[in-house]
N, C-alpha and C positions, 0 to 999 in steps of 0.2 A: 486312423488312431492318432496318428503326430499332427495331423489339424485339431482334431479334437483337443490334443494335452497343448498348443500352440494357443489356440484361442483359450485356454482355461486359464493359462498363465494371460493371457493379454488383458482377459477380463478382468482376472485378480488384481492385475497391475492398476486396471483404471480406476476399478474398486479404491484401493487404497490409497493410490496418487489422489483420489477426488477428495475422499472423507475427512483424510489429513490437510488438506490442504483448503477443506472448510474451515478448519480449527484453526490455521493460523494467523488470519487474519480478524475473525471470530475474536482471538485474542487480544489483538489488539485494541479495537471498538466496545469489547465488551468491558474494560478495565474500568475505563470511561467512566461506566456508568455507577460502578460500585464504590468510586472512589468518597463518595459521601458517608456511605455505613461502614466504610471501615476507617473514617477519621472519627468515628462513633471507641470505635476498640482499639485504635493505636493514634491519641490526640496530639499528634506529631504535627512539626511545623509544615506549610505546603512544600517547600523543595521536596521533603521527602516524600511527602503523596504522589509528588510528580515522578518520582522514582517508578513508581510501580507502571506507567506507562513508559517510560522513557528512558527503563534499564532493561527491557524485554526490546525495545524498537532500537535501540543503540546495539546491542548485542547481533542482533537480526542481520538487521544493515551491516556491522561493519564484516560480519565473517562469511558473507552470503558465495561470494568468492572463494573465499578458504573452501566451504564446500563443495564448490564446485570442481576445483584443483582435485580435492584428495578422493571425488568420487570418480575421476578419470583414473586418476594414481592406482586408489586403491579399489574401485569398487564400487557402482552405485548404488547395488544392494546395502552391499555392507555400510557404505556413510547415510544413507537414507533409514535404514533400521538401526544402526546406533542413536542417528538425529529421534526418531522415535520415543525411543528408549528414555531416552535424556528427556524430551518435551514429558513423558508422563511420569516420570520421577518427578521431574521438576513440578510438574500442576500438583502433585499430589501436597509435595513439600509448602506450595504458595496456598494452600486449600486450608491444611494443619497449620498453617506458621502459628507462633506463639508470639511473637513482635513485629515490629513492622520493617527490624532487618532480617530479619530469615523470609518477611512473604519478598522484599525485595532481592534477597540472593536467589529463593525460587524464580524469580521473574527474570533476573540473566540467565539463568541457567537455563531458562522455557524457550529466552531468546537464541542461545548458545544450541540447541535442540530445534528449533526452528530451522538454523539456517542451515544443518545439514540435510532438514527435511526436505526445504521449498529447493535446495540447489541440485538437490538430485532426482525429484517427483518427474521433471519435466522428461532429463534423460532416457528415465526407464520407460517414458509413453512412447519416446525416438523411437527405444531400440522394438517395442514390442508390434505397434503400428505402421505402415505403411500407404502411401496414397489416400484415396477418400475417405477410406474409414482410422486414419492419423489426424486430419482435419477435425471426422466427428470426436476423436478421444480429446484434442484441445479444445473442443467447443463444452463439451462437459467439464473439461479441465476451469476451462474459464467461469464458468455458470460456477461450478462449486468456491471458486475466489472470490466472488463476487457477493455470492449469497453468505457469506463467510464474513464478510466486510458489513454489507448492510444489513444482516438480520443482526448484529452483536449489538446493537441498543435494544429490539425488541427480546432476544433469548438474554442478553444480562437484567432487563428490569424484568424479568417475570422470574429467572433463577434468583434477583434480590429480593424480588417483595415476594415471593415461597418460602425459600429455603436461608437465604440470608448472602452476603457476598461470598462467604468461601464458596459458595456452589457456583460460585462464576470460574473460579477457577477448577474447582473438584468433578464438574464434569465433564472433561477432558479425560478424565482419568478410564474408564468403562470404554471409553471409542479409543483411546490409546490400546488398551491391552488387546481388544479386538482387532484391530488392524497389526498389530505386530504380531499376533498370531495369524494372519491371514496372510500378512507378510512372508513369515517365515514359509509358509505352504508355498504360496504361488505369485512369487516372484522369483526373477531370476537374474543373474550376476554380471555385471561387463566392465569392462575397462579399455582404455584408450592403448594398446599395446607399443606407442612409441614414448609414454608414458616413464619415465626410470626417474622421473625426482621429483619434488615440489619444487617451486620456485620459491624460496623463504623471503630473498630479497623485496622481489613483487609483492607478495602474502601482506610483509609487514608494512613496507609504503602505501598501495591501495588500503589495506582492512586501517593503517592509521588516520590515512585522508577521510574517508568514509565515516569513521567514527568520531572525530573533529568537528567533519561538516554536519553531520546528524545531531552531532551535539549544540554546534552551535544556532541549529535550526528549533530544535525542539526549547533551547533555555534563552534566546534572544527574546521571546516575548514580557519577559520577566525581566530579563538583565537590562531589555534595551538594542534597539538593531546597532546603533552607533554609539553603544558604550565598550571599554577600551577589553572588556573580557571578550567579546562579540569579535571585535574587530581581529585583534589579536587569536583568536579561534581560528577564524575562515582564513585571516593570514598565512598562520601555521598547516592547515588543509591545503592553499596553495602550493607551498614550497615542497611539500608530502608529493603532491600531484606532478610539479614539474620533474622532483627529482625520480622519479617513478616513470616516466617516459622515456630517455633514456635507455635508463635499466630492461625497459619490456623489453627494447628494437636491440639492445645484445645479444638477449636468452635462447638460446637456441629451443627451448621449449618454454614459453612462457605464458605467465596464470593469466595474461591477459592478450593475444596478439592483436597489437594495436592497429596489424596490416588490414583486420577484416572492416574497420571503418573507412577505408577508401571504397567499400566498399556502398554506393549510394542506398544500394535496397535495404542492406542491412543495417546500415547509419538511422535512415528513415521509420525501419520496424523496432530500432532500438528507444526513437525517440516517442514514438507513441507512447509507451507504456508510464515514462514519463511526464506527457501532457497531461495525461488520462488520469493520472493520481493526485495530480496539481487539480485539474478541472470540475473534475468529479468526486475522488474523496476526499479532495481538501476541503469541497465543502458540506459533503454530506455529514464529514466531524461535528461541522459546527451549526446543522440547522435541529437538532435535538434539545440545542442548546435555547433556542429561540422557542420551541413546542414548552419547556420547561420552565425558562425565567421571564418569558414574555407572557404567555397561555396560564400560566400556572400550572401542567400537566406534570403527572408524576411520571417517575422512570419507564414503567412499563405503556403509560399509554402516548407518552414520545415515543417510542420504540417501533407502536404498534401507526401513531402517525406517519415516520419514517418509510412502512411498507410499501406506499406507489413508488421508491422509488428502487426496490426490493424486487416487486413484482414484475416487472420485464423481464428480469434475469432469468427465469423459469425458462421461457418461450422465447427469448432473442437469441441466446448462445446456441442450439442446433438449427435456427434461422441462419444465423451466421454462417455456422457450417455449410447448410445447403447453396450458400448466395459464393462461397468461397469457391466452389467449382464452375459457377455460372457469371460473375464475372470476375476483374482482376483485382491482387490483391491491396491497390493502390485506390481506385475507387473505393471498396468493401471499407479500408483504415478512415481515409479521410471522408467516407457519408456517418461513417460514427462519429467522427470526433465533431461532424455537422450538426449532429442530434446531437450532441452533448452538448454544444453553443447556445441549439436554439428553447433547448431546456432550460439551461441557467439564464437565458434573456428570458423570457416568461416565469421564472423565481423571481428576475429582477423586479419587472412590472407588475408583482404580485403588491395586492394594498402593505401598507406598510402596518396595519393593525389587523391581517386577516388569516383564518383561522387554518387549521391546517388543511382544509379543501383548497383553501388558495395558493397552495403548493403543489397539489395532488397531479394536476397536469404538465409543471415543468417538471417536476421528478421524475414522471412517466417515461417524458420524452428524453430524458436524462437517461435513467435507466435503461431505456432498447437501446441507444448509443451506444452505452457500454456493455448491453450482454452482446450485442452482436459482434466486436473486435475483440474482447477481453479474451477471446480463445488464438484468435487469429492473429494476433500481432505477435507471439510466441511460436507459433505453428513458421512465422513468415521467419522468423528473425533465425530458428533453428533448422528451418530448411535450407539456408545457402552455407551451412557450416558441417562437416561431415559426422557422422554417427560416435566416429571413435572422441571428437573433441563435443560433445552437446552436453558432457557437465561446463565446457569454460562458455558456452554458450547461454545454458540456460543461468547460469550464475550472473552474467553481462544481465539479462532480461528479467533476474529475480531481484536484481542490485537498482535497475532503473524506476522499478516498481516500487522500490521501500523507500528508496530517497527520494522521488516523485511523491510519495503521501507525507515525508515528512516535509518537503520542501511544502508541499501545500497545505499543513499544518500551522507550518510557522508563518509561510509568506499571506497564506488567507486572513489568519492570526493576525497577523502585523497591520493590514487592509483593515479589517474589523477595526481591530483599535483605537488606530487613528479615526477612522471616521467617526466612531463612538465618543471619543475625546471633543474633535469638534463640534458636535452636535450638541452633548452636556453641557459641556463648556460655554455655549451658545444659548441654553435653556437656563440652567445653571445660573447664570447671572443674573437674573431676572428672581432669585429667591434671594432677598436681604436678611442677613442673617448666616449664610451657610457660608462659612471660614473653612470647611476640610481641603485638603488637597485634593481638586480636582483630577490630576492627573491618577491617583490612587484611586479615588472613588471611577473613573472611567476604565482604570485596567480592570478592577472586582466587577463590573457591570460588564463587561466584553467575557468575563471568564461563562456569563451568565446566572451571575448568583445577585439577581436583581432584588430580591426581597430581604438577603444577609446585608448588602451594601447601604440600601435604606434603612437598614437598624440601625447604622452607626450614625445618622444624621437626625439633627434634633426631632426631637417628638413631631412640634409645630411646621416641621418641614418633609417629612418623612412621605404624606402624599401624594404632594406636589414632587417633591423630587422621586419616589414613584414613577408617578405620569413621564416626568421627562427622561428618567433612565431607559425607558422601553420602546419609549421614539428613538431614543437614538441608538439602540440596539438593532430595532428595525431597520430605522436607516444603514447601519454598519453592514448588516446581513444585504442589503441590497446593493450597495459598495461590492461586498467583496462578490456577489455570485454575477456582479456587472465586470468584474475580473475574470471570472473564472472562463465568463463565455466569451473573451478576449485572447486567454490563453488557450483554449477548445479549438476557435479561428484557427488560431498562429499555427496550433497543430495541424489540422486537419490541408491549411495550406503548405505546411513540410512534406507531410503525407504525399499530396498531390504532384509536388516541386521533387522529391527524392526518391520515392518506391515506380521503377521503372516493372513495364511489364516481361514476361520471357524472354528474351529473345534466342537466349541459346540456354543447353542444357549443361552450363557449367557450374560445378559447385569449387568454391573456396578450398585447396589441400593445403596443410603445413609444406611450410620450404617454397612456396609459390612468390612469386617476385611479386611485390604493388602496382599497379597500372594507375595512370591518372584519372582525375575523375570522370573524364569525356567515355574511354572506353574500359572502366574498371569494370569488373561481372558482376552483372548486375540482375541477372537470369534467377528466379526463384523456383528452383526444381523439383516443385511440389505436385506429385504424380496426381494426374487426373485433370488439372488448371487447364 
């Protein structure tokens, strides 16, 4: 009977851990898409458009931490079902808004609602799974981020061209109140019991650094990477970050112990999560963009182009699983982040005018990469840290994951641009007559709104510069995913160079002294390896 009532709560747990945790990044991806029909109902200037992605990703980011702290503190239940609570008040709030400040206060508050979700999902899979069937609850854990990420262009352009944009956010709403009722049934409660305070000091210098550099990530493409608001940002993030180091190596209990990155294996699983966001959704953001300003494709049938690289995910994350117990977890990281390379080099050498079949096999190869580690680099990162700290854990690996998609937001972003500029710039010359600001006309062409940017150019010029804005779109697009599978590399040779296999069965305890990096533990004590 107590296996019985044991596996009902562990099911429930994965139940809800999964379905939530398709929505939030769902979230994100899906904003995206709607951001055109609802500049239809609130014809506000762009900064503010950009709010509605970028005040939900800033919020996310910078409290992912905080949730992790208060759900050792207090509870993962309890800050995971509050976080809840909040996400589907908030969607309802961003669904009904009446202007485009209340959809945007809903949209921090979604974010604010996120980060107690995603920092505490991970913990309660810890406490409820153990050995080979742990691995399989992160390998569904993974599949459902995933599909959450890349199905939000195809589920936001068919909830826009149905129901209209609030349904991008509104439904959110029917799967919130179901899983917080499924919640409340069968889930159950833990906490870190050496646990007596938050660390406030840490909280506010990390969550300030984080929300600085998020910011200066997501608004540098607009303001400029080396203009003095930019500069002055990541400046300000620094000095947040220095004086925050310190402070962690005092606290006797701290939101962050900076002793587990001596740790090689766990440095290694941490840095994955962050290649992996740069490599692959930094640029899955932005090839939607190319299906719709290049192709002429509306919202929903980008969406539905997007799916080869959607479709792995199904079938690589319990692939994953099974390859986790059969070899180690240093191969399994770095042969993904190997598919994710050799995906975006065949993006790269796709025609530069070719339709979206000419994508369909590096996204393929793109996508198994990443269903197969997207469970496993969490599964690796939260086995060498013990049960009672895996909210400060999974908050490190929900934290590397958000700043990973926006650093590869902005940094992809910036790669685009530039190339885009050159290329115009370079075609551009060549039409006598066209006086616009170039550098303007190449930022509106990089956002992908290649058919608004040739309005603004004379009648007599409008085709021809046409033609040339979508060359050099293509070209930008093949720039940046000639980055990405650079960065995929870089990783997958950390992966190989950091994540050491078993050797002993020690796990990381608070109050543990540092070891050098020669013989720091480096043993990943995941039952069944």
């Amino acid at each position: 009977m107590t296996s019985k009532l044991r596996l009902s709560h562990a099911a429930g747990t994965l139940i809800v851990s999964s379905v939530t945790t398709f929505l939030l990044p769902l979230d994100y991806t899906v904003a995206s898409v709607a951001l055109r029909d609802i500049h239809r109902d609130f014809p506000v200037g762009f900064s503010d458009q950009q709010w509605v992605i970028n005040g939900y990703t800033m919020a996310f980011a910078a409290l992912l931490m905080a949730g992790g702290g208060l759900a050792d503190l207090l509870g993962r239940r309890k800050v995971f079902l509050s976080g809840l609570a909040l996400f589907t008040a908030a969607s309802l709030l961003a669904g009904l808004a009446p202007a485009m400040l209340w959809l945007n206060l809903g949209r921090v508050a979604q974010g604010i609602g996120a980060a107690g979700m995603f920092s505490s999902s991970l913990a309660l899979l810890v406490q409820e799974f153990t050995g080979p069937r742990r691995a399989h609850a992160f390998a569904v854990f993974g599949v459902a981020s995933g599909l959450g990420a890349s199905l939000g262009p195809f589920i936001g352009g068919l909830a826009v061209d149905l129901g209209g944009w609030r349904w991008a956010f509104l439904l959110n709403v029917p799967f919130g109140i179901a899983m917080l009722v499924l919640g409340l049934m069968r889930t159950r409660d833990s906490h870190d019991p050496q646990a007596t305070r938050l660390d406030l000091k840490g909280l506010v210098l990390f969550s300030g650094a984080v929300l600085l550099t998020v910011h200066a990530l997501v608004t540098a493409p607009q303001t400029g990477w080396t203009s003095p608001t930019t500069l002055a940002t990541l400046a300000a993030a620094a000095v947040l970050t220095l004086v925050f180091v310190p402070v962690e190596l005092r606290q006797p209990y701290p939101l962050i112990d900076l002793r587990l990155f001596t740790d090689r294996t766990f440095l290694g699983a941490s840095l994955a999560p962050l290649v992996l966001s740069i490599a692959f959704w930094g640029l899955f953001l932005y090839t939607p963009l190319y299906f719709q300003g290049v192709l002429g494709y509306s919202p929903l049938q980008a969406g539905m182009a997007m799916l080869p690289f959607a479709v792995p995910l199904f079938g690589a994350g319990p692939l994953g699983a099974r390859l986790a117990h059969r070899i180690s977890s240093r191969a399994l990281l770095g042969t993904g982040q190997l598919l994710v390379a050799a995906g975006a080099t065949l993006l790269a050498c796709a025609p530069l005018h070719g339709d979206w079949t000419s994508y369909a096999i590096g996204g393929l190869v793109s996508g198994l990469g990443t269903g197969l580690i997207n469970g496993e680099m969490s599964n690796v990162a939260l086995s060498i840290v013990p049960a009672a700290r895996s909210g400060m854990a999974s908050g490190i690996n929900s934290t590397m994951r958000i700043v990973g998609m926006n650093a590869g937001f902005g940094g992809i972003g910036a790669v685009l641009a530039m190339a885009v500029t050159d290329d115009l710039t370079a075609r551009t010359n060549r039409l006598h007559g066209l006086h616009h600001n170039l550098h303007t006309l190449a930022t509106d062409v990089a956002t992908g709104n290649l058919n608004g940017t040739a309005a603004t150019v004379p009648a007599t010029l409008r085709e021809g510069f046409r033609t040339a804005a979508a060359h050099a779109f293509a070209t930008g697009m093949r720039s940046a995913f000639t980055v990405g599978a650079c960065v995929a590399l870089l990783g997958a040779a950390t992966s190989f160079t950091l994540i050491r296999p078993p050797e002993t069965d020690t796990t990381w305890e608070p109050g543990d002294t540092p070891q050098p990096a020669e013989t720091a533990l480096s043993g990943i004590p995941t039952p069944g390896r």
